[in-house]
C-alpha positions as CSV (number, residue, x, y, z in Angstrom):
1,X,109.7,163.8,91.3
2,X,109.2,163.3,95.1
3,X,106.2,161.3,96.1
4,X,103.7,163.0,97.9
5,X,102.4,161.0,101.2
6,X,98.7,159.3,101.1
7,X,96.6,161.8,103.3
8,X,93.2,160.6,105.0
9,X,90.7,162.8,107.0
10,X,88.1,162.2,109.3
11,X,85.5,165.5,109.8
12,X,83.6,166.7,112.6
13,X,81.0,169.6,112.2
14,X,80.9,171.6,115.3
15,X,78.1,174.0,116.7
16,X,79.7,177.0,115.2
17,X,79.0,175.4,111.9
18,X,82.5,175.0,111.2
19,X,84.1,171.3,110.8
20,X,87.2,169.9,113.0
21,X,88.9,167.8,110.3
22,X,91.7,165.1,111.9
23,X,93.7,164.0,109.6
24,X,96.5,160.9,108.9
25,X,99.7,161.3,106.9
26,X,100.4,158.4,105.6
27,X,104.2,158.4,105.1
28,X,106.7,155.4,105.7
29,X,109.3,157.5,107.3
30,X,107.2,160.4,109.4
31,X,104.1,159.5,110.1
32,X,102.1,162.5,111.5
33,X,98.7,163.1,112.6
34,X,96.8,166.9,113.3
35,X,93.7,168.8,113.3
36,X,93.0,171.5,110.9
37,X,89.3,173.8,111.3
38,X,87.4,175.0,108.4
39,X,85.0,177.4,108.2
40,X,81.7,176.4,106.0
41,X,81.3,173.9,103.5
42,X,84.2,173.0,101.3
43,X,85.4,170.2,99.0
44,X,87.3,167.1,100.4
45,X,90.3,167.9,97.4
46,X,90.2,171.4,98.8
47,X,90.9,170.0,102.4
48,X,93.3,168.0,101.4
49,X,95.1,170.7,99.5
50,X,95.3,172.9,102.1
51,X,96.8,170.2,104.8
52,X,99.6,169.9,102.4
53,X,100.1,173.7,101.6
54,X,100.3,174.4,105.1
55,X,102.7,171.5,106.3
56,X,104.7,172.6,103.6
57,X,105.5,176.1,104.8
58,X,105.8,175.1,108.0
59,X,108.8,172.5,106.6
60,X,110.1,175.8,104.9
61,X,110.0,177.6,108.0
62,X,112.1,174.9,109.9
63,X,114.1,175.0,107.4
64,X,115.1,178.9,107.1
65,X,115.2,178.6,111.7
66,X,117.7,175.7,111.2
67,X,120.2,178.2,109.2
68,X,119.7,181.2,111.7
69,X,117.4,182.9,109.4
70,X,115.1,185.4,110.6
71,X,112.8,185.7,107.3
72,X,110.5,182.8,108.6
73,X,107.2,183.2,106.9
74,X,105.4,180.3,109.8
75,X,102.9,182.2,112.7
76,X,101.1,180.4,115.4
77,X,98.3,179.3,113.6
78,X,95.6,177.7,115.9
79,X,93.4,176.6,113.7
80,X,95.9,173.9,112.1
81,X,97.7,171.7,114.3
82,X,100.5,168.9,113.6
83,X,102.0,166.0,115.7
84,X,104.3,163.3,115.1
85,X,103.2,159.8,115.2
């Protein structure tokens, strides 16, 4: 079973009422950074969750473009944003 990097966040609620949360990955080998905006209220676990869900699809997607494959399932998604450290 692969272990799953330590993920901290820092959140910001904005004037729209939504929340800019900057998060940390916390991983010996790629350390990354990025942004990810969320509408309303939610749970920290839920955050969390969905920072992983997302950076796994887009691993996927580089993935399937690194064979030629047109099937990729990543869009341009501006509300989540990811950058190597």
């Amino acid at each position: 079973m692969e272990k799953s990097p330590k993920i901290r966040i820092v959140s910001k609620l904005l004037a729209s009422g939504n929340h800019q949360v900057k998060f940390f990955v916390e991983d010996e080998v790629h350390p990354r950074y990025g942004y990810l905006l969320v509408q309303g209220d939610r749970a920290v676990s839920d955050v969390i969750d969905e920072i992983r869900e997302r950076m796994e699809l887009m691993e996927r997607s580089n993935i399937d473009l690194n064979r030629f494959s047109f099937k990729s399932q990543w869009r341009d998604d501006h509300n989540f944003y990811l950058y190597s450290a």
